[in-house]
N, C-alpha and C positions, 0 to 999 in steps of 0.2 A: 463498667469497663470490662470486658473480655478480650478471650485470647484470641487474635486470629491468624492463622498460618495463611501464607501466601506462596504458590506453587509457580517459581517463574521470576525473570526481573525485567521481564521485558517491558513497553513504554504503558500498554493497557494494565499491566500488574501493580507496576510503579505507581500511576497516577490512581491507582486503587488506595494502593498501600496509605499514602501520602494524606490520601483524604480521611482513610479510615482512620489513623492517628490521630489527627487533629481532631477527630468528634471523640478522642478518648481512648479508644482501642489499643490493645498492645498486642504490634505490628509483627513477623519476624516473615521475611522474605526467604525461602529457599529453593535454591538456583543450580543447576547440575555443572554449567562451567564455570571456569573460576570470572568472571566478570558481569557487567551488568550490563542492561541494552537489547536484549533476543537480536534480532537481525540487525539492529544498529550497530555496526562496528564501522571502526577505523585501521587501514592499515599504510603501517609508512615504514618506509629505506630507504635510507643516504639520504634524508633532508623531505621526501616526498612523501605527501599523505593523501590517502583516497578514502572518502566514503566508500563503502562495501554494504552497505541494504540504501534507504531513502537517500535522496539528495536533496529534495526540496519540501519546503512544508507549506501546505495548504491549510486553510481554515486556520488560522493561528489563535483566534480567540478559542481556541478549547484550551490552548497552554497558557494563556492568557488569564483565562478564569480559573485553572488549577492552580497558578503561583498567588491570585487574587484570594483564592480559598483557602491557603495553607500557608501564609505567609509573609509579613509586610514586604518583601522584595517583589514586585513585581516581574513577570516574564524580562522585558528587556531592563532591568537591572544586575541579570543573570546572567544573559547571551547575549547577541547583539544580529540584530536581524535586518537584515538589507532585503527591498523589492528588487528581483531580477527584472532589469528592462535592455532588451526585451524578455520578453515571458519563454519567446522560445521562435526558433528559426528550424525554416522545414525548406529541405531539396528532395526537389521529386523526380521521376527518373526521366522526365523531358529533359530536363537542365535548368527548369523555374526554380526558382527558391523564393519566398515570402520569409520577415520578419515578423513577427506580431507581437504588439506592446504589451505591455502588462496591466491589466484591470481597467481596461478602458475600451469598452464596445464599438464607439466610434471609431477609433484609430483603428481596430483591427478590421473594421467594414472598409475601411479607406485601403489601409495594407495590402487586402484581398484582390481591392479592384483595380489597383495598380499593379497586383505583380499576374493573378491571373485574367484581369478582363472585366470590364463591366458588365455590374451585376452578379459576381462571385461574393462580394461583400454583403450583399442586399440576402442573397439567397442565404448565408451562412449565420448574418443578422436574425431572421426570419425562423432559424431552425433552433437558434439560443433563446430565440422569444418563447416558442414553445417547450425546450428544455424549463425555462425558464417556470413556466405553467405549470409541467410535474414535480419540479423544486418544493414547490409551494404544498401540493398538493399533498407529498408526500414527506417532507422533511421533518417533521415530527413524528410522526411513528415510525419512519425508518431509522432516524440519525437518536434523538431526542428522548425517546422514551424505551423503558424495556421491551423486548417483545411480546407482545400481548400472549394470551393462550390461543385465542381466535386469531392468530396471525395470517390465516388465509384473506385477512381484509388487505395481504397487501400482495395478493395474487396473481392481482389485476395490473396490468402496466399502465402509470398515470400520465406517462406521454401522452400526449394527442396528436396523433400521428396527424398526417393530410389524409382525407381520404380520396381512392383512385379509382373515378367510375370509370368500368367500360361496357360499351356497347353489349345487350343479350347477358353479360357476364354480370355477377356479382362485384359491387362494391368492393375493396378491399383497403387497408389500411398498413404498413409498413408493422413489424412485428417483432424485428430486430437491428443491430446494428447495420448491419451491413444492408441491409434492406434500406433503412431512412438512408446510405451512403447512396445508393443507386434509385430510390424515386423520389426523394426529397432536397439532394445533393447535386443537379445533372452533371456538376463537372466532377469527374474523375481524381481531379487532384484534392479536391474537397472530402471525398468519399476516403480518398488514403489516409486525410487529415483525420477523420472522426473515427479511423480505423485504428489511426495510432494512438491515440487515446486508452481505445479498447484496450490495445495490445499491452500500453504501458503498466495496465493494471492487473495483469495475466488475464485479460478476458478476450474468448472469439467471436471476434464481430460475425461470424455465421449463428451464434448459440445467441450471444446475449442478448437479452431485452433490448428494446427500445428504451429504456429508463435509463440507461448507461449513458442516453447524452445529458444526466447531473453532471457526468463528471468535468468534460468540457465546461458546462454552466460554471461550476464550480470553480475552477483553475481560471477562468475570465474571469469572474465577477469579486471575488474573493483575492484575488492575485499568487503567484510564486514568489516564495519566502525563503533566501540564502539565510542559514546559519553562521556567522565568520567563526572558521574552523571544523564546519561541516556540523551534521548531523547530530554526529558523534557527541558534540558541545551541548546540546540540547539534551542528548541522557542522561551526561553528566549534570548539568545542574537539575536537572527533577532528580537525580541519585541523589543528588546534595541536599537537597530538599527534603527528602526522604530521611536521611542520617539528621539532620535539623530539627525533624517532627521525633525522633528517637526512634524509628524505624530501626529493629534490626534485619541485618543481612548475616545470609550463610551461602556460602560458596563452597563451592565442589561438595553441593548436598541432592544426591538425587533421591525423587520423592518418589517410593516404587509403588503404593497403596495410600489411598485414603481410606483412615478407620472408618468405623462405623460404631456405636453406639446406639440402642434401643431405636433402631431406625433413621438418624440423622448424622451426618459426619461430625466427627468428634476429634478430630485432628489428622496426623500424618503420618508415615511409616517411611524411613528412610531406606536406600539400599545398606546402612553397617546394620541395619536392624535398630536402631533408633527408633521410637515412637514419641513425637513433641504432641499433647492433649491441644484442643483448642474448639470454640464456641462455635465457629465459621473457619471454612476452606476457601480461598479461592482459587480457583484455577487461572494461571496464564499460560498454559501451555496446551497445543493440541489434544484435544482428550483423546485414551486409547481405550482399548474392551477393559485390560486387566486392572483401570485404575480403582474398580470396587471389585474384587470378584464375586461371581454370582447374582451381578447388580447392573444391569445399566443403567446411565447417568439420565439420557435424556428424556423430557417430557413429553407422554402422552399426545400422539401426534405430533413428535418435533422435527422440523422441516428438515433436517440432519439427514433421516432415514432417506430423503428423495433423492435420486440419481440425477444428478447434473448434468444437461443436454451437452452434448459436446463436449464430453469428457472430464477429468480431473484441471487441478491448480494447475500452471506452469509457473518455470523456473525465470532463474535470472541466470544470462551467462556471461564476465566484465571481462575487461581486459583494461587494469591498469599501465599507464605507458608513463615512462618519467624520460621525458623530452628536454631536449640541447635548445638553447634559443627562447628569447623571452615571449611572451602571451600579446598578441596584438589587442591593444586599445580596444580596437571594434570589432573583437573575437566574442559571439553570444555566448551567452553563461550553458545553454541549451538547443543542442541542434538535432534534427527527427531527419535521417537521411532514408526515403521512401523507396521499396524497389518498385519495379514494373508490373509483376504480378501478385499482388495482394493475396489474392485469394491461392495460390500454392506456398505461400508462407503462413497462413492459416492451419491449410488441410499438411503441413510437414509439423505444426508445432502442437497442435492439437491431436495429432496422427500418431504422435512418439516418435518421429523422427528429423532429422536435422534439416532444418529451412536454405537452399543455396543461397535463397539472396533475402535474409531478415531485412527488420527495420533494425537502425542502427542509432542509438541517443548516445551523443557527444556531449561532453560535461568538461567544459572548461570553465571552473570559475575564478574569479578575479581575485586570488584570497593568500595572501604572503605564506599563510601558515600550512600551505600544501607545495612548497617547491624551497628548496634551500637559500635562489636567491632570484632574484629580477632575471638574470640571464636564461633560467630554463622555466617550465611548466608541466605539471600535474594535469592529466585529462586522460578521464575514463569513458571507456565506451562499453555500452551495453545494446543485450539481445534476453527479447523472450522465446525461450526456449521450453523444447520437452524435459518435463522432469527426471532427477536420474535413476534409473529402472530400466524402464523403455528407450533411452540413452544411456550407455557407460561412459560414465563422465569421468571416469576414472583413469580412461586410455590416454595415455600420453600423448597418441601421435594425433588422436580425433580432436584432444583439446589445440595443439598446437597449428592445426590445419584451420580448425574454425576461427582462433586468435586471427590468424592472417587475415582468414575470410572479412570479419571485422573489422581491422586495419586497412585492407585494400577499400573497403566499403566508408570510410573514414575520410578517405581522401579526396572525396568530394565537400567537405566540409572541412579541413585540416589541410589544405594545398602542401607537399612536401612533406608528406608526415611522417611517412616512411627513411627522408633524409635525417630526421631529428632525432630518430628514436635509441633511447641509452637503454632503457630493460624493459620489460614487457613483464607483465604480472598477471595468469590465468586467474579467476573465482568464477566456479561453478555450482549446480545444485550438488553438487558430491560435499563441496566445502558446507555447505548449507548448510546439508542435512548435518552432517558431522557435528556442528557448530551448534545449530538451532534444536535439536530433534524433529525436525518437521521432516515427515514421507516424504522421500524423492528431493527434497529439498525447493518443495513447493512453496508459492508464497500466496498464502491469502488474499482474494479480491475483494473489495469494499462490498457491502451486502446491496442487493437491486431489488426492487418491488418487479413482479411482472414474473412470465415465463410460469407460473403455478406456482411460484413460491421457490422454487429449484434455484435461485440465488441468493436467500436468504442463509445465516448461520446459525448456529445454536443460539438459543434465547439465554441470556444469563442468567435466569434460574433454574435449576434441575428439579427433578423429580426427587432428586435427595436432601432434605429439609438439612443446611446449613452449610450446603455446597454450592458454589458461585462460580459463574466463569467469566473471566477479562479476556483481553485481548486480540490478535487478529484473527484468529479460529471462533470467535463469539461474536453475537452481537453489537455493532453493527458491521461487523467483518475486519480487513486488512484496508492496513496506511496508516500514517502518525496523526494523524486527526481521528479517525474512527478509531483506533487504537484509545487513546485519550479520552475518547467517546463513551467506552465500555468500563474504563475504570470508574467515570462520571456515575454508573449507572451504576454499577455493580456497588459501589460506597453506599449512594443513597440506598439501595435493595435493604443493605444491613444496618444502615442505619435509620431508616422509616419503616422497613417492616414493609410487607409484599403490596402493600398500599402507594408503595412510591410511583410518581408516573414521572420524574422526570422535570426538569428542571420547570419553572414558567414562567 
């Protein structure tokens, strides 16, 4: 049994912590603000409450198999988890809007070709089959296992694009998002669909791989998973979980240095000048230069050093509304309201500057414990956004121009929305950062094969023998499944020795 300090409480630390208990270890978690969750928070006034980081959970067997591993309760003995149907409704700036069901490929072929046209569903079919291909292909060394040392095996993007002969010219083959959007998509309103996707996860469909249609795959096949109570309820019980295994926590402990010992980390250094010993470090928080000084962390060719085409993370920017008037019946849980030009909300969000006409996701879910009574509702609207740097998210009157922006943009999916509204609640990357420690108040995008490697993130082990890193900055990157992903790994690393590859 050893000690091990865990740097962070967020969901990839957690579901570290959690595991490494149970095989024996003695755990203690420390956390710079006083609560648990990193980006998962909740926030509520006069009766109303809103998710503030994730709203929906995908891939649910990864929480599935950490309550399975750490505890006779099982996942839904803890929370209680509803499939959103539909999975999610998208208005595009023609004035079509499609519904698409939840985890059912059929119905969404059908969906397509009724609201855009036959043959929209065949084509969109056609592009998840081959999603479907790189899933395969790549789901275990991307999602599944550490990251190798030779991780340039996953350099290669294992989409299989269509290829596109022309005449005297070379063959050529789709290479990015937006690329499979425009030769493998012909209709436009398809191409915004697989765009939104991108955009949902901070990724530019002009940079990103073609790999990035897992994540559609993903979200189809796997389905969209409500929390009742949001989010939030799901930290809490893997917190709970965590205090169960005897996990300690410390709050409002920031960890300003990890020691060092005859070459290996040896525990932690807090900012009162504390130093807690311990066998193993993990990290769940952004690594920065000064966390060893003299030292950096990452391994020998790690994919970390590469510059990311198309720039840095971007942000999230909400506007919670606590609205007069009850939730219609046939109000979807999720709505994607599409502008007209895609590609200038791209080059504004990726540019460091403000998008006139974002994509806008509407989140109304069906859920008592986010509105005081039947008669009103809780519905937050979000935008990917430039992170705050390049933006001053700080200006009062820029954040209250862009809230409207959002709410005007809203009312193609929210009829009247503007008559119902009782208060309006900004959250920006300014809150973020504050909240999170993350730069700019970026959020990590799930890791991609393809593009050289330039989407991948640190491997969870360092070059510093007994330092690990969890969560959305590690291997396999950002979101509450890949999140949950890297405490998986990062437990087994310390507890099987650099031999582990990963569950089987």
């Amino acid at each position: 049994m050893a000690r091990i300090a865990v740097i962070g409480a967020g969901m990839g630390a957690m579901s570290a912590a959690a595991r490494l208990a149970v095989a024996g270890h003695r755990v203690t978690v420390y956390e710079r603000s006083e609560t648990f969750g990193g980006s998962v928070g909740r926030h509520a006034r006069d009766g109303f409450a809103f998710d503030t980081g994730p709203s929906l959970l995908h891939l649910p067997a990864v929480y599935r198999d950490l309550f399975v591993k750490t505890g006779k309760e099982p996942l839904e003995r803890c929370v209680t988890l509803t499939q959103v149907d539909p999975a999610s409704r998208h208005v595009f700036a023609d004035g079509t809007a499609v519904s698409l069901p939840n985890a059912s490929r059929a119905g969404v072929v059908d969906a397509l070709d009724g609201a855009l046209g036959e043959g929209a569903g065949a084509s969109w079919g056609a592009f998840l089959d081959r999603a479907g291909d790189a899933w395969n292909r790549s789901r275990r060394p991307l999602l599944e296992e550490p990251l190798r040392p030779d991780w340039q095996v996953l350099a290669r993007d294992p989409y299989p694009a269509l290829v596109r002969r022309r005449l005297l010219r070379p063959a050529s083959r789709a290479g990015t998002v937006a690329e499979v959007g425009s030769r493998e998509l012909a209709d436009p309103r398809l191409a915004a669909l697989l765009d939104g996707y991108a955009l949902s996860y901070g990724l530019d469909p002009l940079h990103a791989p073609a790999s990035a249609a897992l994540l559609p795959y993903m979200e189809e096949t796997f389905g969209s998973w409500y929390v009742s109570g949001g989010t939030r309820a799901l930290a809490q019980a893997v917190y709970e979980r965590c205090l169960a295994r005897k996990v300690e926590f410390v709050f409002g402990a920031e960890v300003t240095r990890v020691v060092e010992k005859d070459g290996r980390a040896a525990g932690v250094e807090l900012a009162d000048g504390t130093v807690a010993e311990a066998a193993h470090v993990v990290l769940g928080a952004r690594p920065h230069p000064g966390l060893m000084p003299g030292q950096e962390i990452w391994q020998d060719g790690d994919v970390t050093v590469q510059p990311r085409p198309g720039g840095g993370a971007a942000g999230r920017f909400l506007v919670l509304l606590s609205l007069r008037g009850a939730r219609p019946a046939d109000a979807a849980h999720r709505t994607l309201v599409h502008p007209a030009d895609g590609a200038a909300e791209r080059a504004a969000v990726f540019g460091g500057r403000l998008a006139a006409h974002p994509t806008v996701t509407v989140l109304r879910p069906d859920d008592p414990s986010t509105r005081p009574d039947a008669a009103h509702e809780a519905v937050t609207l979000m935008a990917t956004v430039a992170p705050h740097g390049p933006v001053d998210w700080t200006d009062a009157a820029l954040r209250a121009r862009y809230a409207d922006t959002l709410i005007d943009t809203a009312g193609a999916a929210v009829p009247g929305l503007r008559d119902r509204l009782l208060h309006a609640e900004v959250r920006t990357p300014a809150e973020t950062e504050a909240e999170t420690g993350a730069q700019g108040g970026s959020v990590p995008p799930p890791a991609l094969a393809g593009a050289g490697g330039g989407y991948l993130h640190a491997g969870n082990r360092t070059r510093v023998p007994g330092l690990l890193l969890a969560g959305g900055w590690a291997h396999p990157g950002g979101g509450l499944a890949h999140a949950g992903m890297s405490g998986t790994l990062v437990a087994g690393l310390v507890v099987e020795g650099d031999g582990f590859r990963g569950s089987q």
